[in-house]
C-alpha positions, 0 to 999 in steps of 0.5 A, a space after each residue: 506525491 513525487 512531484 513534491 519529491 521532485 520539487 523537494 530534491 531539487 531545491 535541495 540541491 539548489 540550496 546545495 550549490 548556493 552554499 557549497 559553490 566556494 569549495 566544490 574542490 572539497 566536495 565528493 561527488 563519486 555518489 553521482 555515479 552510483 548505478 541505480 538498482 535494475 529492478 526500477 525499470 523491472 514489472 512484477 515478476 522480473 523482480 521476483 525473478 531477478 532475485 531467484 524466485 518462481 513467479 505466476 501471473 494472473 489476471 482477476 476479473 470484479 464483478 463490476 468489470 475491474 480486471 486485476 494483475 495478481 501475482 504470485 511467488 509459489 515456492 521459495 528460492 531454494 525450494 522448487 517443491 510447488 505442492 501445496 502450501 497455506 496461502 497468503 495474500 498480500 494488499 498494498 497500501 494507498 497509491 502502493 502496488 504489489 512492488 510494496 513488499 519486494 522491494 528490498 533485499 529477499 531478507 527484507 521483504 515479506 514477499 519473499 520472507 514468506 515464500 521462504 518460510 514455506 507460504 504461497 504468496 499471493 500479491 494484489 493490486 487495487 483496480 487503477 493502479 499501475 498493474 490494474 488499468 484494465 476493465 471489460 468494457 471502460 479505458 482509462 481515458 473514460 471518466 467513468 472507469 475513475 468513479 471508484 474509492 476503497 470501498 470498491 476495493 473491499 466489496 469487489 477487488 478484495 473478494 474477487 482476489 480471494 476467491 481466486 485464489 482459493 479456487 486457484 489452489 484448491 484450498 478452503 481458505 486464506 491468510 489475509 495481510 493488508 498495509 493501510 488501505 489494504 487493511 481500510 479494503 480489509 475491513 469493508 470486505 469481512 464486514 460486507 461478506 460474513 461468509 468471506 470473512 469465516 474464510 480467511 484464517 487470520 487478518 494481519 493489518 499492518 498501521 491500519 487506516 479508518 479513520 484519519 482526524 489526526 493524520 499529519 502527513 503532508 498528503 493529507 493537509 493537502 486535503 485541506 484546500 477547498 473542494 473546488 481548488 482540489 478538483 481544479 488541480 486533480 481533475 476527476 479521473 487518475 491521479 498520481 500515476 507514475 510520470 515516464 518521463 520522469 522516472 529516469 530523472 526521479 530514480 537517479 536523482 535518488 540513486 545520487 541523493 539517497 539519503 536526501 530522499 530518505 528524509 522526504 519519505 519520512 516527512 511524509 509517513 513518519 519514521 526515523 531514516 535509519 531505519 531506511 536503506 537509503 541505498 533503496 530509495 531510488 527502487 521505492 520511487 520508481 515504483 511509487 506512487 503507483 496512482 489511484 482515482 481522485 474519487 478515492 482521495 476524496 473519499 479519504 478526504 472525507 475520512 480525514 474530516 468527518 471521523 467516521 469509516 463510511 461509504 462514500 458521501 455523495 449529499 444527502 440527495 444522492 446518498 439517498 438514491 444510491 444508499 436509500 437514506 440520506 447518510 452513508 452507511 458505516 462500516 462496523 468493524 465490531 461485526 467482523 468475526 475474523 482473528 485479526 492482528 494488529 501493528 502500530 506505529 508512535 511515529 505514524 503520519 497516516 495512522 495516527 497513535 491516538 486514531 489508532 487507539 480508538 479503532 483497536 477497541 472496535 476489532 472484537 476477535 483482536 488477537 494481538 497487538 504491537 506497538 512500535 514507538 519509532 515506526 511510520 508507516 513505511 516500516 511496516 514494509 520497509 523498515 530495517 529491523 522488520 524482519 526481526 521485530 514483526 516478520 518473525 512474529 507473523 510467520 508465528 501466527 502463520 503457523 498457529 493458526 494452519 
């Protein structure tokens, strides 16, 4: 993904000089100088704690061996009293990681807006991503440490995280807030486990993606090439993990061409880039994308072309020794009895208005919806006026329903 960011910028700024070499005399160029903001270099918690929070970090252990850097922020930043608070968790979307909700300013970020409203926020990672390269007995370097998608994520990351944290906090549930693929992993788990689902209160599900025939992003018409070109260029293990060595060169770029990056991001998720802090950007890709299994792309893949929220296809012969029948299972998001909140977006690149209105009628216990006309699909976590148009509408329901 910052690859073609690179490759974008860079151009740009080709494109720049070519027609400004003439007059450079009038150019400014003080914006080069910009410092880029110190929490680019910071993991989790020394965010969390750069902006004055409490942070706990722990690590979760899947049933199938995926172990999972899970954090928390258990009180708010003008508030040391710990004692027991209801308990939120947080999933990221696709090639996200926890970073996803703390990445502006405290009173931009749900993260930390729902420690100071009085939650005990939890944030997740997906197994394969930056904080989550750990298994009981695989590496990273091992093929099959990568034979993983989303729907490993709602039947073992998701319940793994949740029970956790229930059995961490001594309390008998749990809210549940998931952005794109954290709502896809969402899904598969209250579908999969009933007896989970009963405990989570309210299942907040921030432009939710099943499936994806109308998706415009970029990201997405990429899935268009041919299988074969596909695995050639993306091989079969991790893709689109963060660069080292590109990072310095990535985060300054944005830090000098904010506004520039700004666009990129919202030509590839939608959206307008006034409701970006630009000032941010070079924070958003030094963080993402935070990198997947190229099995989970393919499985998306999948979604986008088949139209169908199903397990993984592997062919109607293996389907049949992994599944027990030729075609793999649907999820059927009509069984899920969970309270379930939903937030969508006119310009979203990913989850698309017209996939999204055949999803809403399929979620039984809806019991509110929202539509935002000019929002992609990073102003759920990123946008400037999220705080007063959905996080304020969220801790309502919070406080509903505890």
């Amino acid at each position: 993904m910052w690859c073609l960011l690179v490759l974008l910028c860079s151009q740009g700024v080709a494109f720049s000089a070519g027609f400004t070499s003439a007059s450079t005399a009038d150019v400014d160029i003080s914006h080069c100088k910009k410092s880029r903001n110190p929490e680019c270099f910071m993991n989790v918690s020394e965010i969390i704690r750069y902006h004055g929070y409490p942070s706990e970090e722990y690590e979760v252990t899947t049933e199938d061996g995926y172990i999972l850097a899970v954090y928390r922020i258990p009180a708010g930043r003008n508030d040391r009293n710990t004692g027991q608070r209801p308990a939120v968790f947080l999933q990221h979307a696709f090639l996200g990681d926890a970073t996803h909700w703390i990445s502006n300013l405290p009173s931009n970020s749900l993260g930390f807006v729902l420690a100071d409203a009085g939650y005990d926020v939890w944030l997740g990672n997906s197994r394969g991503n930056t904080w989550s390269l750990k298994h009981k007995t695989l590496k990273p370097c091992q093929k099959e440490f990568w034979q993983f998608s989303f729907n490993e994520m709602g039947k073992y990351d998701i319940p793994a995280e949740l029970n956790f944290i229930m059995n961490k906090t001594g309390q008998k549930d749990v809210f549940y807030i998931g952005h794109s693929e954290g709502s896809t992993s969402g899904f598969i788990a209250f579908y999969m486990y009933p007896e989970l689902a009963k405990r989570v209160k309210v299942f907040f599900a921030l432009g939710p993606v099943t499936a994806c025939p109308h998706a415009t992003s970029p990201l997405v018409k990429i899935t268009n090439l041919p299988e074969p070109l596909l695995r050639l260029v993306l091989g079969y293990k991790g893709a689109a993990h963060q660069i080292k060595f590109l990072k310095g060169p990535v985060t300054q770029l944005c830090t000098s061409l904010d506004k520039f990056c700004a666009h990129i991001l919202c030509y590839i998720a939608g959206g307008s880039v006034k409701n970006i802090n630009s000032s941010r950007t070079d924070m958003y890709v030094g963080h993402s994308p935070a990198g997947t299994s190229v099995h989970d792309i393919f499985h998306w893949r999948q979604l986008a072309h088949t139209d169908r929220f199903q397990a993984y296809d592997y062919g109607s012969k293996e389907n049949m020794k992994k599944y027990n029948q030729t075609a793999p299972p649907a999820y059927k998001i009509e069984e899920i009895k969970t309270p379930t909140a939903v937030w969508s977006g006119g310009q979203d690149t990913f989850a698309d208005p017209t996939d999204m209105a055949r999803l809403l009628p399929r979620i039984t216990n809806l019991i509110y919806h929202e539509h935002f006309p000019a929002w992609g699909h990073l102003d759920f976590i990123w946008g400037l006026d999220a705080p007063e148009k959905m996080y304020l509408k969220i801790i309502e329901i919070l406080r509903k329903y505890f």
